[in-house]
C-alpha positions, 0 to 999 in steps of 0.5 A: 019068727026064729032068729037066724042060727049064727055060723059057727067056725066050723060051720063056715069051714065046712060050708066053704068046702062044699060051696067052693067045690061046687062053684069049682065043678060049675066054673070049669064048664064055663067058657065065658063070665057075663057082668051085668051092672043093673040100671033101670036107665043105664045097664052095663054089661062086660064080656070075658072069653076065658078061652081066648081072653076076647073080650067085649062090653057096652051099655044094654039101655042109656036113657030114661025116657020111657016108662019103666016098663018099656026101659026093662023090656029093651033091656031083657031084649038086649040080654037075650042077644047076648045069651044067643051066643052065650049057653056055656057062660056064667053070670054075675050081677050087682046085688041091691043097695039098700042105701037106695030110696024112693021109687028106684028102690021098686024099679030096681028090684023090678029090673033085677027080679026080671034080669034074675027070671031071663037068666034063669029061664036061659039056663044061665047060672048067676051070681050076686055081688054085693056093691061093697064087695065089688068096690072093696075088690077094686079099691082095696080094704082101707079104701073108704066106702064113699069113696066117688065113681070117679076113683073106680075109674081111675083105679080100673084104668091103673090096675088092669089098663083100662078105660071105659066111658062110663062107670057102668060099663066099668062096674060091669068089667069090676063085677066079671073081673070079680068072678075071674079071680074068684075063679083063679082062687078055688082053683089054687092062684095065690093073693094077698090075705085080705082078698082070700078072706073076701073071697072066703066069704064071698064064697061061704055066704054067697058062693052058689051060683042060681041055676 
């Protein structure tokens, strides 16, 4: 198997150019950004109107009680209510963590293979974040990565003011906030060095949407 062709410097200028003027010509179609923390037990989802900054989120399943098949199916179903209303939005969904083990590495990659299809048979475009990403985006770059649950909530409740039930629903408002910034900044918002060059990278390695 050939290896992976290593990005040179000017292959990551031109390849950020052309990414961030795609990502900037589909965001602004877009009227709302949908966060989707995947759990095969507890899915988060966070809604943001970008025209009237309305917002609205929740839990699409809360529980494991039934086999996994039945759990992805309410939670698809839950997806496809929200999208009746949703045509011009963009989503952004929290990519796998390789740090998982056992048979919820499966059902995860189950769950988030069935998420990916829905929204794409929806003509959703939809971006995926990685975990260490999102959490470097909330906590900052000298936050620790074992850094608990429990500090993104608080840290939530510091930066933006506010306050959710469970770290779900929080995960799911880090993952829309994301895409707003990120939004903000190929369209000129400035920010500190460290969040333009995660957003440089973002955009270079993962900056096209899946439409």
């Amino acid at each position: 198997m050939p290896k992976k062709r290593t990005l040179t410097k000017a292959d990551k200028e031109e390849r950020l150019k052309k990414h961030s003027a795609i990502l900037k010509r589909i965001l602004k179609k877009k009227k709302s950004i949908m966060g989707f923390d995947l759990s095969t037990t507890a899915t988060g989802f966070y809604h943001l109107n970008l025209q009237d900054n309305e917002q609205s989120f929740g839990m699409l399943i809360k529980g494991g009680n039934d086999i996994i098949n039945k759990r992805i199916v309410k939670i698809l179903d839950a997806i496809d209510i929200l999208l009746i209303n949703s045509s011009d939005s963009i989503a952004i969904i929290e990519d796998y963590s390789f740090g998982l083990r056992g048979s919820s590495v499966a059902q995860l990659a189950e769950l988030g293979g069935c998420v990916r299809t829905t929204l794409l048979r929806s003509n959703i475009a939809y971006l995926a974040a990685a975990p260490q990403t999102i959490k470097k985006f909330v906590l900052g770059p000298s936050r620790g990565s074992k850094v608990g649950k429990e500090f993104m909530l608080m840290q939530v409740l510091d930066t933006w003011g506010m306050k959710f039930a469970s770290s779900d629903e929080c995960d799911a408002f880090c993952l829309t906030k994301f895409l707003d910034e990120l939004r903000l900044f190929i369209n000129g918002e400035e920010y500190p060095k460290w969040k333009q060059q995660m957003y440089k990278d973002f955009i270079i390695n993962r900056g096209l949407p899946i439409i």
